[in-house]
N, C-alpha and C positions, 0 to 999 in steps of 0.2 A: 442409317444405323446410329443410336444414341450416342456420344459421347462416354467414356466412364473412365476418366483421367483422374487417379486420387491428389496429383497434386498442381494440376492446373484449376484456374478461372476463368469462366467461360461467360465472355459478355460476345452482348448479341448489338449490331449496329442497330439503330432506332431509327426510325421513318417517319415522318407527320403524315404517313399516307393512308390509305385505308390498306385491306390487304386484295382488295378486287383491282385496287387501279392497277392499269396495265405497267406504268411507268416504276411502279412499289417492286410489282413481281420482277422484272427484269434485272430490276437494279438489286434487289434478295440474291437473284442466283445469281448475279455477278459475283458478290461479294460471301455466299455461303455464309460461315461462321466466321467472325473474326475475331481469334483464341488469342488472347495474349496471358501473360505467363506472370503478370504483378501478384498474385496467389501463392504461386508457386512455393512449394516446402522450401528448396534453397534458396531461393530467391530472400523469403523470408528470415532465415539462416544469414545468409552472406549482409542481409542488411545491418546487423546489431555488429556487425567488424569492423574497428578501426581502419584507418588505412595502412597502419602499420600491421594487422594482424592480415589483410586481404595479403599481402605479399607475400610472409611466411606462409602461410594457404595455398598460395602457387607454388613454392618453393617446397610443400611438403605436396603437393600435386607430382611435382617433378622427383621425387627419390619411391627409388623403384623399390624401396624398401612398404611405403605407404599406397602407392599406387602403380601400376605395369599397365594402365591400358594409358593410352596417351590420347584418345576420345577426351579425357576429362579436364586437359590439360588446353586442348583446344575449344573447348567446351566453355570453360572458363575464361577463357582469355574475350571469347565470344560474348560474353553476358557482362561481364564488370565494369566495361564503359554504363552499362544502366542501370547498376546495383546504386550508386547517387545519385543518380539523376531520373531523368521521365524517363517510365518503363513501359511507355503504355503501345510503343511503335515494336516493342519486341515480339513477336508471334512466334508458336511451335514451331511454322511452317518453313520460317526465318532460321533456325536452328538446324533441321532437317535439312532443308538444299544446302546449308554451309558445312556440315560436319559428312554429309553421304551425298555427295553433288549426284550418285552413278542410282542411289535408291530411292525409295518411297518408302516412307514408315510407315508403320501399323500402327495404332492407338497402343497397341502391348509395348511396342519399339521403345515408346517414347514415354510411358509409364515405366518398362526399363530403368530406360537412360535416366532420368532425374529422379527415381528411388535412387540407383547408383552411385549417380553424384550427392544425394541430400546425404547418402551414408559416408561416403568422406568427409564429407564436411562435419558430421559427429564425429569422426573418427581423430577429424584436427583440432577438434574442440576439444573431447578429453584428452588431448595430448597435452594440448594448451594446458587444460586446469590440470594436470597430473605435473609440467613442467616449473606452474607456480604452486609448488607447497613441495619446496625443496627436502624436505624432512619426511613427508611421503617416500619420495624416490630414493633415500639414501637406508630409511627404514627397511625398500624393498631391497636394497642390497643385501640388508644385514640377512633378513629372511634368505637369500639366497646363498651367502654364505655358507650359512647353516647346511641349508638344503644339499650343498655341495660338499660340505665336512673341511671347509677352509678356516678351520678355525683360529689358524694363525694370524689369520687379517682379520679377524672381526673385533679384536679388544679397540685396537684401533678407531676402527670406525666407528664402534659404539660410543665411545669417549665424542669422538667427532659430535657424530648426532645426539648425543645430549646437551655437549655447548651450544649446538646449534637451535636445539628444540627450547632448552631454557631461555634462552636470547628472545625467543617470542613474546611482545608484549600484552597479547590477547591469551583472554585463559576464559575461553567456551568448554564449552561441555567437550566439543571433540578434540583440545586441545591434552584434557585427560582420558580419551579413548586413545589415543595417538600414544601417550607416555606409558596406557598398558599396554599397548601394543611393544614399545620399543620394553619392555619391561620382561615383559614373556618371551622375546625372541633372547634375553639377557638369560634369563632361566634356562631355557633349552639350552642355549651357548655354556653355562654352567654345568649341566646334567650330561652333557654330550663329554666334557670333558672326562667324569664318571670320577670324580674326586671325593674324598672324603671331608670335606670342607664344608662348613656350618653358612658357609656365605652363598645361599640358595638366592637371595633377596626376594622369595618370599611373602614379606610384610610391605615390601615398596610395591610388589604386585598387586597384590588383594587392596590398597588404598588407593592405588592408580583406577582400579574396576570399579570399587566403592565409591569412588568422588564422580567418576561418568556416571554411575548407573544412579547417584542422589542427584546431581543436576540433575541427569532427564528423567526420571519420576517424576522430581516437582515441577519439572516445569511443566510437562504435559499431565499433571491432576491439577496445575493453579489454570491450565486450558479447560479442563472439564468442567470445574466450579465456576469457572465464569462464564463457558455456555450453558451449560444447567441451569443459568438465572431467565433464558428465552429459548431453551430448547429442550425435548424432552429425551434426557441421556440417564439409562439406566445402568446399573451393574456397580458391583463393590469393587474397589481397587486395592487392591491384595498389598495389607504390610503396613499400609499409608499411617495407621494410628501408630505403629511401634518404630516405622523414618521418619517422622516427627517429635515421637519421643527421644529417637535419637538424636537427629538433628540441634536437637533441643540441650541435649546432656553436653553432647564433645563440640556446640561452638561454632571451629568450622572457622577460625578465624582469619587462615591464614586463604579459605579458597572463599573470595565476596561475592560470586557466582551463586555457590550454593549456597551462601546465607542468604541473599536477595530471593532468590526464588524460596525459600523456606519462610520468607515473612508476607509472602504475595499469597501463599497456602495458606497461612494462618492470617493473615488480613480479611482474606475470604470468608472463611469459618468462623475466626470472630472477630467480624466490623468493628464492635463499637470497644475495644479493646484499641487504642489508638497508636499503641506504643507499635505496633508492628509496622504500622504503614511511617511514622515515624525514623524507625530502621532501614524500613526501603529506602525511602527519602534520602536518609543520608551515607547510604551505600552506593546509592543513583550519582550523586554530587561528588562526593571519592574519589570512584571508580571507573569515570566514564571510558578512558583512555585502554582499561584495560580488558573489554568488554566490545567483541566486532560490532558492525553499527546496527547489524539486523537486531543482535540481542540486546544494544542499546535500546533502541526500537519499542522493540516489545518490554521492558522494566518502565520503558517510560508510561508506554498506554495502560500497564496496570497500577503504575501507580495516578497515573490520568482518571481510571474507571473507579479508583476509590473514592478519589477527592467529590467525582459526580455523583456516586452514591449516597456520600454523607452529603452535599449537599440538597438532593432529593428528600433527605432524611431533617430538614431544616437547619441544617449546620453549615450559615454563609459566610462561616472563618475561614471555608472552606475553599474559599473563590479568591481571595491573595495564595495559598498553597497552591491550587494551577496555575495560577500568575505568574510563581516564581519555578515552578515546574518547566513551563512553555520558555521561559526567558532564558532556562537554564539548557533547555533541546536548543533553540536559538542561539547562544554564543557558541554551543560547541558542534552545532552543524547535524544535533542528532536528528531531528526532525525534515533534513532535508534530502532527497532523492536524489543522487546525480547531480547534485547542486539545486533541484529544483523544490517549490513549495507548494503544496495541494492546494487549490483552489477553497477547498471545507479545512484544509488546517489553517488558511489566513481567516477565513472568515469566521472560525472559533477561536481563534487568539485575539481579534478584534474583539467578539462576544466577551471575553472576559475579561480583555482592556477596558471596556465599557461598560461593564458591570461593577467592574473595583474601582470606578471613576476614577481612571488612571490616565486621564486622557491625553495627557501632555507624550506621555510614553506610546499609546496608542497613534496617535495621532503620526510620529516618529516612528511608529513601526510602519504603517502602511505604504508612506513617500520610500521605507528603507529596502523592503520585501516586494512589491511590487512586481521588480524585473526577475524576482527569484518562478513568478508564477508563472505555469506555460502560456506560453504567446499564442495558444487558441483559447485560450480560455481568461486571460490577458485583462481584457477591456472589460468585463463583465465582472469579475470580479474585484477588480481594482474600484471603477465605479460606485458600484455596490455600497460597497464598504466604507467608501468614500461619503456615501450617503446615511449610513448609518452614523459616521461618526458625525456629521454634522448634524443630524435630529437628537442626537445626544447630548450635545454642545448647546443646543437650541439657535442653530443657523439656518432657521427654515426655511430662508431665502431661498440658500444655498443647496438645501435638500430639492428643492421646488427647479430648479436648473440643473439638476443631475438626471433625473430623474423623468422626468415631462417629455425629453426628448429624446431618453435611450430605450431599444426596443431590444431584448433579452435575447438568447435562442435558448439560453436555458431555462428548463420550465419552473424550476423552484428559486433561479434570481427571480424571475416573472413575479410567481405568486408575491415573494418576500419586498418586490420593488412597492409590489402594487399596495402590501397591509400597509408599509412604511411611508407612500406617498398618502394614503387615508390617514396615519396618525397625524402627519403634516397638517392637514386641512384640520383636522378637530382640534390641535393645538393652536392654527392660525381662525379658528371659527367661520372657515369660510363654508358655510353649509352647501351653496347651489355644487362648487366643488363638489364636495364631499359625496353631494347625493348624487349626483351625476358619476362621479368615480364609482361609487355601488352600484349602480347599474350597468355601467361595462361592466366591472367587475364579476356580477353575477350570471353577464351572458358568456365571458371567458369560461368560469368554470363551467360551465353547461355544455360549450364548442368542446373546449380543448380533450382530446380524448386521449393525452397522456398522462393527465389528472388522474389520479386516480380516484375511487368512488370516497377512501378516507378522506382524502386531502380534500376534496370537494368538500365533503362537511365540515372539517377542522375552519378552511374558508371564507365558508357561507355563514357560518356561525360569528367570526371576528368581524365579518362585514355586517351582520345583523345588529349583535351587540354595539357595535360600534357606533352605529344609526341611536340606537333605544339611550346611549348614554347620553348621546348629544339631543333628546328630546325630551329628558328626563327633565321632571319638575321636583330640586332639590327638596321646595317644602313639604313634598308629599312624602311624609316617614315611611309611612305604610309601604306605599309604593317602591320607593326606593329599598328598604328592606326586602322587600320579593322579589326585587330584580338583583341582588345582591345573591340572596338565596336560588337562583334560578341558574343565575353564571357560575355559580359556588358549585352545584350539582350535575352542570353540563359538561361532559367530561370532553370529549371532541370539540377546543376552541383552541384556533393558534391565536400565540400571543396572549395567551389567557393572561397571563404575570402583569401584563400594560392596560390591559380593560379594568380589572381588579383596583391598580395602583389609582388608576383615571376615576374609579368609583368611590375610594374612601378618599379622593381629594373633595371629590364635589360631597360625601357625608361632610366630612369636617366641617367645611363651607357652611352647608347647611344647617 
């Protein structure tokens, strides 16, 4: 009978046998299936917990307020020794004999049992995040209050939880969902008393809903204009011309949330208008402190997709403003994960270290971030990079020993190793090199079937040209005009910008 377990993994032992040898079959049905549970929903679940969180987790296992079966208690006690460590000895079948010594489960039993358990385990997580956002839970008092017509304690606590909510140094979008919420239970708390009293608040209501509902507009239409630029998104978005006019009239000076995202909207709409992105800029630089990191995050990357716009658009003053953008995610930790730093965000802070000949600073970024990068992906990128900045520098030695001897698993350092050790050779004129490196090269892209069919021509194209420059006869005008004209017109060439640069050195020359 099939297996249909939704939250187990199901590996099968492997054999170098054929499946007729007698010695394959015996030793199969010795061994059946052997299920182990590294897949598994909670398993998956219980890995992203602290060790300080896996505790309180048993300890909310153990209140019979959160749980009554005590299966889940020994369940867990069962499985945590291999939530850190190697999972791979833990079987279903290992669980079953230790939790029902006297039973045999069913495939349903045990589909059960660990939906069961993955549902506590959500069940301790929103308690967890319902625990940390103290002004959630005192908000829900106040609701209840109400709910209960104890009106005599709520003046109180409302006072409470406003000190409490103003004291928040973060002012996102749901930090003004939150103040209409404690806003509106103030109004009921008002209207329940049934007084004649002009002190409704009213106008602190409708500005609390007003400032939530203007962040998230703009920030979700400055999302749609800037996938609209690669994606085909239709539909009017209802208001947008008259909360921009607005936006635009009353300012908004005191919340930099919503002025930041209202200059990300009209930076969109209109690019070459530069004052806006401008604005962002120095609302980014301000306000970092007061803005959580996710939303840091994202003001950085639109103000990042401007700067690359304009410079698409030929405006390379543009390339010191993400300099001082990246440097600026860098000192204050916006740009990092967990502590950690993406493999394509060092190697696009190098790109632009390199570009602003800034190499002293680059050079001191790479030895500085290094260990910030995850340690699978570690050596590859460190390397890399390591390698560009020295064909930058013009240490082609040094490029030439990086490089010669490391062998990638990723396929785009690969490709990127391989244009950068061919520019090596054309700047050191070593031809048999070079023409010998083109031809691996061109049977790489031919094997490797995780190439894609683009990237094969972007390629085959910089390997091509790359060849025709280095056998190019400066004095032939003619010629070298065509071939000028030809790279000019071919649109799929990586590294176009360094074949180009390579070509009106050798015009000048000539």
């Amino acid at each position: 009978m099939p297996l249909s377990i939704t939250y187990l993994s199901v590996y099968y032992i492997l054999f170098n046998k054929i499946l007729s040898n007698r010695h394959f079959t015996s030793t199969f049905i010795h061994y059946k299936f052997y299920i182990v549970l590294t897949g598994a929903k909670f398993f998956q679940l219980l890995n992203t917990f602290s060790v300080y969180e896996l505790k309180r987790f048993r300890k909310y296992l153990c209140s019979p307020l959160h749980n009554e079966d005590e299966t889940y208690i020994h369940l867990f006690d069962l499985v945590s020794p291999y939530i850190k460590a190697d999972q791979s000895t833990l079987t279903r079948d290992m669980i079953g004999r230790k939790l029902y010594p006297q039973k045999k489960l069913s495939n349903q039993d045990y589909a059960r049992l660990f939906t069961n358990f993955s549902r506590r385990i959500e069940g301790f997580m929103a308690l967890e995040k319902y625990y940390s956002q103290p002004v959630r839970e005192y908000t829900d008092v106040l609701e209840s209050f109400n709910d209960r017509h104890l009106g005599k304690y709520f003046s109180d606590m409302h006072e409470y939880v406003k000190k409490l909510h103003d004291k928040q140094p973060m002012r996102s979008g749901e930090y003004y969902l939150t103040t209409f919420r404690i806003e509106v239970l103030h109004h009921d708390y008002l209207e329940g008393k049934q007084e004649r009293s002009t002190n409704k608040n009213l106008i602190e209501t409708l500005a609390a809903l007003d400032t939530y509902y203007l962040i998230t507009k703009l920030r979700f239409c400055a999302a749609m204009l800037h996938y609209q630029a690669f994606l085909s998104l239709e539909g009017e978005v209802a208001l947008i011309h008259e909360i921009l006019a607005h936006c635009a009239d009353m300012k908004y000076d005191n919340v930099p949330l919503l002025k930041a995202y209202y200059y990300i909207v009209m930076s969109l709409i209109e690019p070459d208008d530069e004052k806006y992105f401008e604005a962002l800029r120095q609302i980014i630089f301000a306000n970092t402190e007061a803005f959580p990191s996710e939303t840091q995050r994202d003001l950085f990357a639109f103000a990042i997709n401007y700067c690359i716009n304009r410079i698409n658009y030929g405006n390379v003053n543009y390339l010191r403003q993400i300099l001082e953008l990246y440097q600026q995610a860098l000192d204050k930790e916006i740009i990092l994960t967990n502590g950690e730093l993406s493999p394509w965000d060092f190697k696009n802070i190098v790109t632009i270290g390199l570009r602003n000949k800034d190499y002293k600073w680059t050079e001191s970024f790479i030895e500085k971030y290094r260990t910030k990068i995850p340690k699978s992906e570690r050596e590859n990128a460190y390397t890399f990079n390591q390698a560009r900045y020295y064909f930058a520098t013009r240490k082609y030695d040094k490029v030439l020993q990086l490089l010669q001897s490391v062998e990638y698993s990723d396929i785009f350092y690969l490709l990127d190793s391989k244009t950068t050790l061919m520019k090596t050779y054309y700047e050191l004129d070593e031809y048999q090199s070079l023409q010998s490196l083109k031809e691996s090269f061109r049977i790489l892209l031919r094997r490797k079937k995780l190439i894609s069919e683009q990237n094969q021509i972007n390629y085959s194209n910089f390997a091509r040209y790359t060849m025709k420059l280095y056998r190019a006869d400066v004095r032939d005008k003619r010629a070298m005009e065509a071939l000028k004209k030809e790279i000019e017109s071919t649109g799929n060439v990586a590294d176009k910008g360094w074949i180009l640069e390579k070509l009106a050195q050798m015009t000048d020359v000539g």
